[in-house]
RONU-590899 format. One record per residue (C-alpha): y, x, z; residue number from 1. Coordinates in nm, 2 decimals, m for minus. Layout:
{site {Y, X, Z}, NUM};
...
END
This chain:
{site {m1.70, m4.26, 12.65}, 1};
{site {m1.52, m3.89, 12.64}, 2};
{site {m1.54, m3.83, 12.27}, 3};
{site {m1.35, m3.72, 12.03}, 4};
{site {m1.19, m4.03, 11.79}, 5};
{site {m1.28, m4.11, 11.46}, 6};
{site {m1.10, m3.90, 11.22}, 7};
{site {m0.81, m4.13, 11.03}, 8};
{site {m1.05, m4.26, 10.72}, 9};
{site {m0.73, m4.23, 10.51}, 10};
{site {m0.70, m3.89, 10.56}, 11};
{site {m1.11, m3.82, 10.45}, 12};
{site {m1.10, m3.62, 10.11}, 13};
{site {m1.25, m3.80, 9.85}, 14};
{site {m1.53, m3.67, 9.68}, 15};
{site {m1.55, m3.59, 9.35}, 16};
{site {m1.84, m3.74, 9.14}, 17};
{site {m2.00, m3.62, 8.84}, 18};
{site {m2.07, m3.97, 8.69}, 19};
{site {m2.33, m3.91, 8.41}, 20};
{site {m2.54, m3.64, 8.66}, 21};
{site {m2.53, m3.95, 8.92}, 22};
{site {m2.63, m4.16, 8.64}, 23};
{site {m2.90, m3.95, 8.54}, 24};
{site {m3.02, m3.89, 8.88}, 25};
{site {m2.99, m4.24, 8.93}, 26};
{site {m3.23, m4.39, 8.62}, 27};
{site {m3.47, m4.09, 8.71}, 28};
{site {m3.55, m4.15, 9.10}, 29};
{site {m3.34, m4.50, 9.18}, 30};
{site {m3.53, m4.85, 9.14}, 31};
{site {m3.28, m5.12, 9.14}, 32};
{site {m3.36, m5.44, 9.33}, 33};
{site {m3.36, m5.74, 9.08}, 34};
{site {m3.30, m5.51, 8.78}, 35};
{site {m3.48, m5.48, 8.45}, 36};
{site {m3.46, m5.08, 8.48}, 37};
{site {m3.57, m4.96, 8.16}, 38};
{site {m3.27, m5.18, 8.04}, 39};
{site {m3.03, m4.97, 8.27}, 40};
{site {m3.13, m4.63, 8.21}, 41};
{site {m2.97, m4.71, 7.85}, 42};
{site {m2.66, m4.82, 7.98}, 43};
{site {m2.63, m4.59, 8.30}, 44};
{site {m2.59, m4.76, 8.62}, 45};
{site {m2.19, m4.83, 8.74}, 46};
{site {m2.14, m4.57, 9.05}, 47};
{site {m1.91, m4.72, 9.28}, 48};
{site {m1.72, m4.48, 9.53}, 49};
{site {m1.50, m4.63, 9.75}, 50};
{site {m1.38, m4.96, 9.87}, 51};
{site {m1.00, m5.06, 10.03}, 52};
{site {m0.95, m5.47, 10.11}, 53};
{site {m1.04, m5.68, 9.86}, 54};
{site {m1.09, m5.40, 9.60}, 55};
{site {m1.32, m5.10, 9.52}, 56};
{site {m1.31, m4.83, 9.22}, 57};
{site {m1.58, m4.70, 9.06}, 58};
{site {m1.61, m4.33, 9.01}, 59};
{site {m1.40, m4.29, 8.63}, 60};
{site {m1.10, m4.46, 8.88}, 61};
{site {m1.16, m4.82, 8.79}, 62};
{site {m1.00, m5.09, 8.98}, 63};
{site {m1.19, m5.37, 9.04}, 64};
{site {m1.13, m5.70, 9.27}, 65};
{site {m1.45, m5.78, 9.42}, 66};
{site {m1.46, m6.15, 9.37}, 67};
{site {m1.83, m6.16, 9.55}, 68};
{site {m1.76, m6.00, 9.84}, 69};
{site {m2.02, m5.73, 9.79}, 70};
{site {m2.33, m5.93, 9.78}, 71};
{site {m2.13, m6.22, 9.98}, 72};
{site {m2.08, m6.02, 10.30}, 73};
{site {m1.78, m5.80, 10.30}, 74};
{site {m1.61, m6.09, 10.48}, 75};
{site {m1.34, m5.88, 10.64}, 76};
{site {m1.29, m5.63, 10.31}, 77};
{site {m1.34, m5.31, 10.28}, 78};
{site {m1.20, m4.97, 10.45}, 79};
{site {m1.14, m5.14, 10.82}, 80};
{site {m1.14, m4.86, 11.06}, 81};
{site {m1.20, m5.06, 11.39}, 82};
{site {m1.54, m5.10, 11.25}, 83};
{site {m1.61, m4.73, 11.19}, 84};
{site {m1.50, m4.63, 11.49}, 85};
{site {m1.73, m4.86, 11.66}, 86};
{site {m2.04, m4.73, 11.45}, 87};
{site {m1.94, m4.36, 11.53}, 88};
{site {m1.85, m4.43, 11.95}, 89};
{site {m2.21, m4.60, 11.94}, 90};
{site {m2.41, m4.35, 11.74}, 91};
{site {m2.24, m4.07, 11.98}, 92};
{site {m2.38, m4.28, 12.31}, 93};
{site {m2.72, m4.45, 12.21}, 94};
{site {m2.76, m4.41, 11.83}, 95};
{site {m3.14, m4.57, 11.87}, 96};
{site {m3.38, m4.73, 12.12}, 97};
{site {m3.62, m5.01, 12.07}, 98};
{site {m3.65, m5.31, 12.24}, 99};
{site {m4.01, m5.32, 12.24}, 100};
{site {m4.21, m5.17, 12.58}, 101};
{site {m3.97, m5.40, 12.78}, 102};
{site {m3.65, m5.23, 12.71}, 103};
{site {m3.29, m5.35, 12.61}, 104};
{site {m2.94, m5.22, 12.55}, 105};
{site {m2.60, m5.31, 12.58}, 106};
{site {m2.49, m5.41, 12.23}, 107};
{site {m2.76, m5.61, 12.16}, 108};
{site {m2.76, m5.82, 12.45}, 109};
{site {m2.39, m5.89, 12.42}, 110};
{site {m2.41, m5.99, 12.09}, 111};
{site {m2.65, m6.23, 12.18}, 112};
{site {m2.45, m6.38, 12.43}, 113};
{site {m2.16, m6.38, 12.18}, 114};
{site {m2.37, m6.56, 11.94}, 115};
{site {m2.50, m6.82, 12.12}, 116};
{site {m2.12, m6.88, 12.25}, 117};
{site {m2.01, m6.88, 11.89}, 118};
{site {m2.27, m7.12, 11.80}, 119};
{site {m2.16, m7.49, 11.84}, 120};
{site {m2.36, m7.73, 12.04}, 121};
{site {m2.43, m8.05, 11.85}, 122};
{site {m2.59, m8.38, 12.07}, 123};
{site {m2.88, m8.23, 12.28}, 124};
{site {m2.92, m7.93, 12.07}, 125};
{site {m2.75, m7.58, 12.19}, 126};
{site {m2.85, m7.23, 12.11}, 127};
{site {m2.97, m7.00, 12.38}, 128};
{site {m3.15, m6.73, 12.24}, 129};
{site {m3.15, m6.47, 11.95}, 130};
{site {m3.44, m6.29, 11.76}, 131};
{site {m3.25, m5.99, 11.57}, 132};
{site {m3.38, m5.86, 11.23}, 133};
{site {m3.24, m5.64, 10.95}, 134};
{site {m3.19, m5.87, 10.71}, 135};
{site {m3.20, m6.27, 10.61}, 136};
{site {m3.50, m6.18, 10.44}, 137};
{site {m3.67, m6.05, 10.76}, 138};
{site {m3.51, m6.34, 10.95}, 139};
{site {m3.69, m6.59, 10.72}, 140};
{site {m4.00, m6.40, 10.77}, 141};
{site {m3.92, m6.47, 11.16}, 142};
{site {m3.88, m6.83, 11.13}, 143};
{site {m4.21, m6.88, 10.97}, 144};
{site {m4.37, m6.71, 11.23}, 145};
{site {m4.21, m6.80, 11.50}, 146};
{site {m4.24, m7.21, 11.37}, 147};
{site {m4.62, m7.16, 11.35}, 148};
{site {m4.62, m7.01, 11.68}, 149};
{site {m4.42, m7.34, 11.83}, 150};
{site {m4.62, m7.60, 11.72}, 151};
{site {m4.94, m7.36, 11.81}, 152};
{site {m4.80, m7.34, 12.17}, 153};
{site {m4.78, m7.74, 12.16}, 154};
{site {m5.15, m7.72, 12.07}, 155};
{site {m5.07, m7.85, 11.75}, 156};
{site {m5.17, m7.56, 11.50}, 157};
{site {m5.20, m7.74, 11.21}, 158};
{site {m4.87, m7.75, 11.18}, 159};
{site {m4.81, m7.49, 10.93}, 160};
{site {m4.64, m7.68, 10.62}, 161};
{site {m4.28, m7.55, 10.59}, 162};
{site {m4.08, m7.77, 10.33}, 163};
{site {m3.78, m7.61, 10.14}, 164};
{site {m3.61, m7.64, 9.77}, 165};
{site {m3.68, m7.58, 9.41}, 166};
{site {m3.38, m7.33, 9.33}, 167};
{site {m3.33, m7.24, 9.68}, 168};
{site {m3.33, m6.87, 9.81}, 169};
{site {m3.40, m6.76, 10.13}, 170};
{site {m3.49, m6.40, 10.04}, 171};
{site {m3.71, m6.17, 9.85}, 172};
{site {m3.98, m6.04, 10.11}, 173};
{site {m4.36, m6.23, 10.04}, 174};
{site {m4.24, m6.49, 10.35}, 175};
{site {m3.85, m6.54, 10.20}, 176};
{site {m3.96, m6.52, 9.83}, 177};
{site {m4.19, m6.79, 9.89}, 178};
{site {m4.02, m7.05, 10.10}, 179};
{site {m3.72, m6.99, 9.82}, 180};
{site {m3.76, m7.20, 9.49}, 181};
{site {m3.66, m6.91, 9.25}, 182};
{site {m3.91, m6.98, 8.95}, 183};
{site {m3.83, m6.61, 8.86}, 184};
{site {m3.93, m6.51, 9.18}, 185};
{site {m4.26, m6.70, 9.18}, 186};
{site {m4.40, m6.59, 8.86}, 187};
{site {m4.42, m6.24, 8.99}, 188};
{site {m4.69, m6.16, 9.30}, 189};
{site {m4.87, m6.51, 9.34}, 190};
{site {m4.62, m6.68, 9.53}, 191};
{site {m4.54, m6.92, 9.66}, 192};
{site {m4.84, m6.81, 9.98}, 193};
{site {m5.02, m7.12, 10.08}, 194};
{site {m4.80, m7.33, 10.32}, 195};
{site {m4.53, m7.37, 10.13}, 196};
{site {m4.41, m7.66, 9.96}, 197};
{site {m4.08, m7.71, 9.77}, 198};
{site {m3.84, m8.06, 9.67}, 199};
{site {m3.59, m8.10, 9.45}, 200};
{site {m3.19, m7.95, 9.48}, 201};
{site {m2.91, m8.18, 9.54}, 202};
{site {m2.77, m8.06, 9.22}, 203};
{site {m2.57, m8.36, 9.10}, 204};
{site {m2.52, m8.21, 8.74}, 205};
{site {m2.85, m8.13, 8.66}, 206};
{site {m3.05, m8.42, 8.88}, 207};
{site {m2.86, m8.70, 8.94}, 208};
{site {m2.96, m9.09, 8.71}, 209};
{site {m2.72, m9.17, 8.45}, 210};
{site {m2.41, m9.34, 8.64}, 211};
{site {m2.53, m9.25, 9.01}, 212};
{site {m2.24, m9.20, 9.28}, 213};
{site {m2.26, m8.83, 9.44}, 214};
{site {m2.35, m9.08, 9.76}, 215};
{site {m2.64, m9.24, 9.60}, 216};
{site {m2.78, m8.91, 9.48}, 217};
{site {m2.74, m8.70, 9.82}, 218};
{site {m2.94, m9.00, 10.00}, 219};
{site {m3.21, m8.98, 9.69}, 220};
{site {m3.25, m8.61, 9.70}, 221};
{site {m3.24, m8.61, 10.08}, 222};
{site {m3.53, m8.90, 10.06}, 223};
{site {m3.75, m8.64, 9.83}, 224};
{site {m3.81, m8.46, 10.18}, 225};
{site {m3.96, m8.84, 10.33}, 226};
{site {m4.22, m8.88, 10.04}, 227};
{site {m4.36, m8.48, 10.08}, 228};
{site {m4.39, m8.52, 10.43}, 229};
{site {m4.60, m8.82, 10.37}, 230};
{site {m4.78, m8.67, 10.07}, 231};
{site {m4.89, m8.38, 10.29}, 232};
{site {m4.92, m8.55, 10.61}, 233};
{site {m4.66, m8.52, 10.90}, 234};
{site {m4.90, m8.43, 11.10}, 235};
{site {m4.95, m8.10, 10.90}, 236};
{site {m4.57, m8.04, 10.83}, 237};
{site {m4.37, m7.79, 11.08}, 238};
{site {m4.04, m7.76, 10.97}, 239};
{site {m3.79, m7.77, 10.66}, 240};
{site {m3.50, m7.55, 10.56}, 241};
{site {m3.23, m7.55, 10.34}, 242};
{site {m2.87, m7.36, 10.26}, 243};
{site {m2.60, m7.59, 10.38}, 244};
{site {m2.47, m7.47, 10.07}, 245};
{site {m2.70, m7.31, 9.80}, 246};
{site {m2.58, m6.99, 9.76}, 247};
{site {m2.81, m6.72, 9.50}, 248};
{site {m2.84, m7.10, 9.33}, 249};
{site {m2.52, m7.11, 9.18}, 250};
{site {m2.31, m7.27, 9.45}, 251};
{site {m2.47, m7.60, 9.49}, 252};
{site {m2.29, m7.80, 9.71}, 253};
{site {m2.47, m8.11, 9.82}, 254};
{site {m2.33, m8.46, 9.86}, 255};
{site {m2.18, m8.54, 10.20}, 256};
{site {m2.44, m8.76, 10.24}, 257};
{site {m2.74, m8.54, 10.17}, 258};
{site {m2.74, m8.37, 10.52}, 259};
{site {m2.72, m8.68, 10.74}, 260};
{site {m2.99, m8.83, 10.52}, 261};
{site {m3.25, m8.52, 10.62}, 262};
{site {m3.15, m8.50, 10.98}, 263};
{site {m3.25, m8.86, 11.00}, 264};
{site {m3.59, m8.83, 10.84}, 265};
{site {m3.66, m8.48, 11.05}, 266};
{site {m3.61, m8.64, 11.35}, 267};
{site {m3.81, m8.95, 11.24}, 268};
{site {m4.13, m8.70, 11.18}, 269};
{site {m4.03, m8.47, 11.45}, 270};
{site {m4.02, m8.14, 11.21}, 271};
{site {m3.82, m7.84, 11.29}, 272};
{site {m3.52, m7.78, 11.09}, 273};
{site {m3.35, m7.45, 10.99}, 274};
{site {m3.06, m7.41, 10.85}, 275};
{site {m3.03, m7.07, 10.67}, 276};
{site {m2.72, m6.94, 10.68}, 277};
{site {m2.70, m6.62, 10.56}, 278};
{site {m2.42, m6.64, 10.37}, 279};
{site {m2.26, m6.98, 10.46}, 280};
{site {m2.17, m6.82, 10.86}, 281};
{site {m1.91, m6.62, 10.98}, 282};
{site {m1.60, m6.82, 10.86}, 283};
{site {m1.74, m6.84, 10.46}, 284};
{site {m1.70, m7.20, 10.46}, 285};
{site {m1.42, m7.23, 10.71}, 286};
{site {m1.66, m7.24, 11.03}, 287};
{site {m1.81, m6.99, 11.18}, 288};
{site {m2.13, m7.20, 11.12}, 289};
{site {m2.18, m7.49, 10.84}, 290};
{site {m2.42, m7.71, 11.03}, 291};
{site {m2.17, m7.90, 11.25}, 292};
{site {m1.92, m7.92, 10.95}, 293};
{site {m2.20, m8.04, 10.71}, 294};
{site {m2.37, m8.32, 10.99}, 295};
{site {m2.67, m8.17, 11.12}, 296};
{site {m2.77, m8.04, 11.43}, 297};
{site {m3.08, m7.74, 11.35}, 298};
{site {m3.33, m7.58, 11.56}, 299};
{site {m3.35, m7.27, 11.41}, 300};
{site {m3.05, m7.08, 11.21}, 301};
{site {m3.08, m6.81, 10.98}, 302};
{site {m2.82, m6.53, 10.96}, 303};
{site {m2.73, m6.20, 10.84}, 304};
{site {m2.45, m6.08, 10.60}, 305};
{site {m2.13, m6.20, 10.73}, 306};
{site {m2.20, m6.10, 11.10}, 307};
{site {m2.08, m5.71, 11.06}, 308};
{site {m1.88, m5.75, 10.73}, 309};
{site {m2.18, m5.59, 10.55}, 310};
{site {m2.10, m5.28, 10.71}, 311};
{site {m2.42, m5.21, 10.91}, 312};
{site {m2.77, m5.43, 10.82}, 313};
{site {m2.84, m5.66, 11.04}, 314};
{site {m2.93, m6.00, 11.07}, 315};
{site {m3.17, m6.22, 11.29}, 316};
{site {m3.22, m6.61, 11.40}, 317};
{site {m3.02, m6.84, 11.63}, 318};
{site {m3.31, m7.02, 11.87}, 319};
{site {m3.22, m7.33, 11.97}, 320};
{site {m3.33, m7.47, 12.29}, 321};
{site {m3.61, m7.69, 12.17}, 322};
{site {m3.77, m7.40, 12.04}, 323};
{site {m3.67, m7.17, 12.30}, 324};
{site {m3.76, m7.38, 12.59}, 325};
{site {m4.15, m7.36, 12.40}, 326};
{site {m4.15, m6.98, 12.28}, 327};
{site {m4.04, m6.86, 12.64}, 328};
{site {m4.23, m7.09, 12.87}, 329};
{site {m4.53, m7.15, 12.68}, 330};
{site {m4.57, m6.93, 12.45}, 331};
{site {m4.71, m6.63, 12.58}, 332};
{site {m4.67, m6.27, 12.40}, 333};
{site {m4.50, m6.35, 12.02}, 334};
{site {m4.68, m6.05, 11.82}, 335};
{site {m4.40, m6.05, 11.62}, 336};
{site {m4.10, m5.78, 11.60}, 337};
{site {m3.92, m5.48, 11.39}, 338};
{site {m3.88, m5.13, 11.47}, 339};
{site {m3.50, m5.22, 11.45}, 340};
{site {m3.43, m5.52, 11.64}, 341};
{site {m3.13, m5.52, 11.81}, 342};
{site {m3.04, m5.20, 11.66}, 343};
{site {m2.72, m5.05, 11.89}, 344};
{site {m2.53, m4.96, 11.65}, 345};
{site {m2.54, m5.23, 11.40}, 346};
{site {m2.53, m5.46, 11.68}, 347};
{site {m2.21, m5.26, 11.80}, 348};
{site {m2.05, m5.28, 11.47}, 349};
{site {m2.13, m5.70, 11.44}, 350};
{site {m1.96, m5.72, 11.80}, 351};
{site {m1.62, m5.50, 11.67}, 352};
{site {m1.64, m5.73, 11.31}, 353};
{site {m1.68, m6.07, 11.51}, 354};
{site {m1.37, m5.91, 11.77}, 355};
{site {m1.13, m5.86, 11.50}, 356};
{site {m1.20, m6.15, 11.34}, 357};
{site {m1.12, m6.38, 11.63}, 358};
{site {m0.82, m6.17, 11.70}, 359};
{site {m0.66, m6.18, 11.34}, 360};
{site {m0.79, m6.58, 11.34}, 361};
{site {m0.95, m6.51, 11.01}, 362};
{site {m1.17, m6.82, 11.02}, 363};
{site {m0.94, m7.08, 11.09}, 364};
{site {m0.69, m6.94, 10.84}, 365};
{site {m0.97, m7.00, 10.58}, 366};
{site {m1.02, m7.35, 10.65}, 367};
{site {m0.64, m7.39, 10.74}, 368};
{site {m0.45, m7.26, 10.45}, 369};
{site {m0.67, m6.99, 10.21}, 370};
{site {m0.98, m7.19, 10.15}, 371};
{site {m0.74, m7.53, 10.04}, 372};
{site {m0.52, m7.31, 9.78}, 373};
{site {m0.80, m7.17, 9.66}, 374};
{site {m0.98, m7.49, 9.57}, 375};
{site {m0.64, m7.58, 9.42}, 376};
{site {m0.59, m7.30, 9.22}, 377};
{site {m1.02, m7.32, 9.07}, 378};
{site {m0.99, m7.67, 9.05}, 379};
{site {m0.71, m7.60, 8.78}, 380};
{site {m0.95, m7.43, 8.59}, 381};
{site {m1.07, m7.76, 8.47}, 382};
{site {m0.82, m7.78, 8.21}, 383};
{site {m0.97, m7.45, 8.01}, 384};
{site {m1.19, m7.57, 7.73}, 385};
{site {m1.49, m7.40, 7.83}, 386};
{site {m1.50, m7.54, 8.22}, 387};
{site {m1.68, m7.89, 8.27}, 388};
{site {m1.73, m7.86, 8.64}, 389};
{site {m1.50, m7.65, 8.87}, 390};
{site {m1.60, m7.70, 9.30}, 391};
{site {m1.53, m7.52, 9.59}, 392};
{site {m1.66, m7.53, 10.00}, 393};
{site {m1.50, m7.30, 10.20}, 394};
{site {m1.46, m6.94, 10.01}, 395};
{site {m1.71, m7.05, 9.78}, 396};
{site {m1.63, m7.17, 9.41}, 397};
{site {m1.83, m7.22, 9.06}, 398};
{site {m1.76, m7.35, 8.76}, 399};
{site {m1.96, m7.41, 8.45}, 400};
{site {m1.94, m7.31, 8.10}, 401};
{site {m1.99, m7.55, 7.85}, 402};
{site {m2.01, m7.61, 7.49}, 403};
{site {m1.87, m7.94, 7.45}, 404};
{site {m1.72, m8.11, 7.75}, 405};
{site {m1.65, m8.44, 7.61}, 406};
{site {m2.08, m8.51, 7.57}, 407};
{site {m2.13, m8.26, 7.87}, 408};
{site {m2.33, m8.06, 7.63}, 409};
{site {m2.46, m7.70, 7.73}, 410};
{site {m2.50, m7.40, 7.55}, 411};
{site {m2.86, m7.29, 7.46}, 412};
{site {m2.98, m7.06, 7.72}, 413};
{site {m3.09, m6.82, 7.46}, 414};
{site {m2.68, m6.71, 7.40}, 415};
{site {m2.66, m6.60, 7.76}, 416};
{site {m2.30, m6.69, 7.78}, 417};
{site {m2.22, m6.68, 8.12}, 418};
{site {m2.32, m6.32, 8.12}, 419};
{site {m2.09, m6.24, 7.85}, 420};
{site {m1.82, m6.35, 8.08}, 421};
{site {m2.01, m6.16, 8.34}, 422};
{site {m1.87, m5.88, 8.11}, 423};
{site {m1.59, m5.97, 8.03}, 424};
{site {m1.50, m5.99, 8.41}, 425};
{site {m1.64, m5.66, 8.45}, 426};
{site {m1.44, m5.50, 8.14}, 427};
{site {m1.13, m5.66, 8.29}, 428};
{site {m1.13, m5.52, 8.66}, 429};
{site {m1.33, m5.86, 8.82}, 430};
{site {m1.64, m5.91, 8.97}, 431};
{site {m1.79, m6.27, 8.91}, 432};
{site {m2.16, m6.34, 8.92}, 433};
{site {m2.35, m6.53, 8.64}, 434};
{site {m2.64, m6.75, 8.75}, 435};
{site {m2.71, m6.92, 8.41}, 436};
{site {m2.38, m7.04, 8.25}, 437};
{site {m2.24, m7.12, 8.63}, 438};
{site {m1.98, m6.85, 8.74}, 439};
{site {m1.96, m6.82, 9.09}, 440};
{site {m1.74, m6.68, 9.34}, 441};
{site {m1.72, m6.57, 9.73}, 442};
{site {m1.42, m6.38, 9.75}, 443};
{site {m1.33, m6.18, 10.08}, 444};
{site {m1.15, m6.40, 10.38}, 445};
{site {m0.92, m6.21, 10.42}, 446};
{site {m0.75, m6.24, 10.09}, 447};
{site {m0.36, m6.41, 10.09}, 448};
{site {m0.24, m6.66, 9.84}, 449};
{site {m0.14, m6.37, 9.63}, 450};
{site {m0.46, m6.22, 9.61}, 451};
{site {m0.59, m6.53, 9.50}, 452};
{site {m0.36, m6.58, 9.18}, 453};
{site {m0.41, m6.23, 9.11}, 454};
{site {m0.77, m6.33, 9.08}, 455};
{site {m0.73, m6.64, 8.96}, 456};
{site {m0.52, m6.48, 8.66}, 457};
{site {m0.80, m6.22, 8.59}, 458};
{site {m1.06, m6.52, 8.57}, 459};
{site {m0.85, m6.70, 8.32}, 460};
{site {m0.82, m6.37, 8.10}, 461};
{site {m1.18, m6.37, 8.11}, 462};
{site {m1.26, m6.72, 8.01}, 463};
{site {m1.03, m6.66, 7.70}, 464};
{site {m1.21, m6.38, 7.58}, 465};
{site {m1.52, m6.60, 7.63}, 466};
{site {m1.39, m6.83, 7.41}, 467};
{site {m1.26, m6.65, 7.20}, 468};
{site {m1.64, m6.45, 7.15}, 469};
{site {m1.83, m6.78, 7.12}, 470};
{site {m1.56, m6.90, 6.83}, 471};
{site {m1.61, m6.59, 6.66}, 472};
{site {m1.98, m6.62, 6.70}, 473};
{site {m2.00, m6.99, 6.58}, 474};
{site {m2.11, m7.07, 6.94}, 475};
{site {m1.89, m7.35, 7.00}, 476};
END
């Protein structure tokens, strides 16, 4: 392509922002997704302007280490220029075409190919084939259709039940929203839609019997998925999916021997099985995907997010051949599609993202060295007062708050503690997410040992100051 290079993003003035006209603007026209906004139009929204690494400011100058990776997607960090300059070289040659009326393009098709390379082949299943979306929430909207359509080209139609889990998430579209177990979620628009049905997490804290081994309680929680299938009737049941590790949830990492468990009862019943990885891909756990690592082997995988670093939308679902071989040859026409599947650009940008991150070796340096001294370094936090559980998988981590961790008492949910440390994280230059009083983290990959005692410094400021506000309000 004879075009002109990307100008040096360095060298891009930065713009000056009028923060409370932004503000304004933003409570008058702007609704925030998951936001109470009345709520935020008294506080005035936080403008961010700019991102470099593991770091962005917001527009008053604030430095602030993103400790959730965006919205866990900025795997590579921010400010990378090879990614840029694929955006712009693409949007210069083909910035748009469809792949409807039996038309392709170049991106799309190669990333495809680099997909199904980068997906592992586990027994007899492989992945041949890729359905591109925008989103994870528009992939899980895919596999519901495209699971109906299956078993309806097997001439088995009835075969609509998809199974998932109380407290997963799997998006917020009417088709994501519903197969997720967000009570929340559920309360608003009449969902879950009919089809649907939910089991318990694998949440060893919260579910497991007085004395139970994490062993005995993954093969228990897996075995929840045996006794709906038989309540509904396998013969009705299509599929069941799950996060290898719950993400939105809190960080719920299942027993080791939860997954085994539900690949041996889906293969018993001959269900489908999807494995929704939308944030758990692209080197998060220390693989580029968690299904081989966690003992399963799906049909269908879910993924978005970590595929272009967050820096273009896209997302879409790995088909495995068992459904591939069905969808292809016996299928027929699947009515089924988005204006922007297999978007050029974005699929340009997910091809320069997954490049650089095979070049600089950015997943097995997670699982080899940055992923074990992080769980080292959280693991530590155990000895603060407030911490009764502290885990990590991968570039994943949560701990929770608690009042007293000798009785493994809680505090009331009315005192909404783990969003005061929210903002005490926030007041301190951190960003940590609160999902009740469990504080969770997915940091960038790409952060060194350094970066993670910076951070790890910043979170032990901010569980002080927590302590130090519930003493002073007779909390604890």
């Amino acid at each position: 392509m004879s075009l002109n290079p990307l100008p040096n993003i360095v060298q891009i003035e930065r713009r000056q922002v009028d923060t409370a006209h932004i503000q304004q603007l933003d409570s008058a026209h702007y609704l925030h997704p998951f936001t109470d906004t009345h709520a935020l139009a008294q506080r005035g929204a936080r403008v961010i302007t700019r991102g470099e690494g593991i770091y962005i400011w917001d527009s008053e100058g604030k430095k602030i280490l993103d400790a959730m990776s965006g919205l866990w997607c900025v795997n590579i960090g921010y400010g990378r220029q090879e990614l840029a300059q694929a955006a712009y070289l693409q949007m210069m040659e083909l910035p748009y075409y469809n792949s409807f009326f039996n038309t392709t393009n170049v991106p799309a098709v190669k990333l495809a190919t680099k997909l199904c390379a980068l997906a592992p082949k586990v027994a007899d299943r492989s992945f041949t084939h890729v359905f591109f979306s925008s989103s994870g929430s528009e992939s899980n909207d895919t596999n519901i259709r495209m699971v109906r359509h299956y078993w309806a080209s097997l001439g088995q139609p009835q075969r609509k039940v998809i199974i998932a889990r109380h407290n997963g998430y799997h998006g917020s579209t009417i088709g994501g929203a519903s197969l997720g177990g967000m009570k929340g979620m559920h309360e608003q628009g009449d969902l879950p839609i009919p089809g649907i049905a939910h089991i318990d997490q694998p949440y060893h804290l919260e579910n497991a019997l007085p004395g139970e081994s994490e062993h005995d309680f993954g093969i228990r929680m897996a075995r929840q998925l045996e006794t709906k299938i038989l309540d509904i009737g396998a013969d009705k049941v299509a599929a069941f999916i799950g996060e290898p590790v719950q993400g939105a949830g809190g960080v719920i990492i299942p027993p080791a021997s939860y997954w085994p468990e539900i690949q041996r009862i889906v293969d018993q019943y001959g269900i489908l099985l999807i494995s929704d990885e939308v944030i758990c891909a692209f080197g998060r756990l220390g693989a580029w995907f968690a299904y081989e690592q966690m003992g399963y082997k799906p049909d269908l995988v879910t993924f978005a997010k970590g595929v272009t670093s967050g820096y273009m939308p896209l997302g879409g679902v790995l088909v495995g051949n068992r459904v591939a071989d069905v969808i292809v040859n016996k299928g027929g026409d699947f009515n089924h599609g988005y204006t922007y599947s297999g978007h050029p650009v974005a699929c340009q940008v997910a091809l320069a993202n997954l490049e650089w991150m095979e070049k600089e070796r950015v997943v097995e340096r997670v699982h080899e060295d940055i992923a074990p001294y992080l769980a080292q370094r959280f693991n530590a936090l155990l000895s603060h007062p407030l911490v009764g559980e502290a885990r990590t998988h991968g570039m994943m981590a949560g701990l929770v708050l608690m009042k007293n961790k000798a009785t493994r008492e809680m505090f009331p949910a009315e005192l909404s503690v783990g969003m005061a440390c929210r903002a005490h994280c926030f007041d301190n230059g951190l960003i940590m997410r609160a999902v009740g009083d469990r504080m969770i983290i997915a940091p960038p990959l790409v952060m060194t040992r350094q970066d993670i005692d910076t951070m790890m410094a910043l979170i032990l400021r901010c569980l002080d100051l927590t302590l130090a506000e519930a003493q002073a309000k007779a909390w604890c």
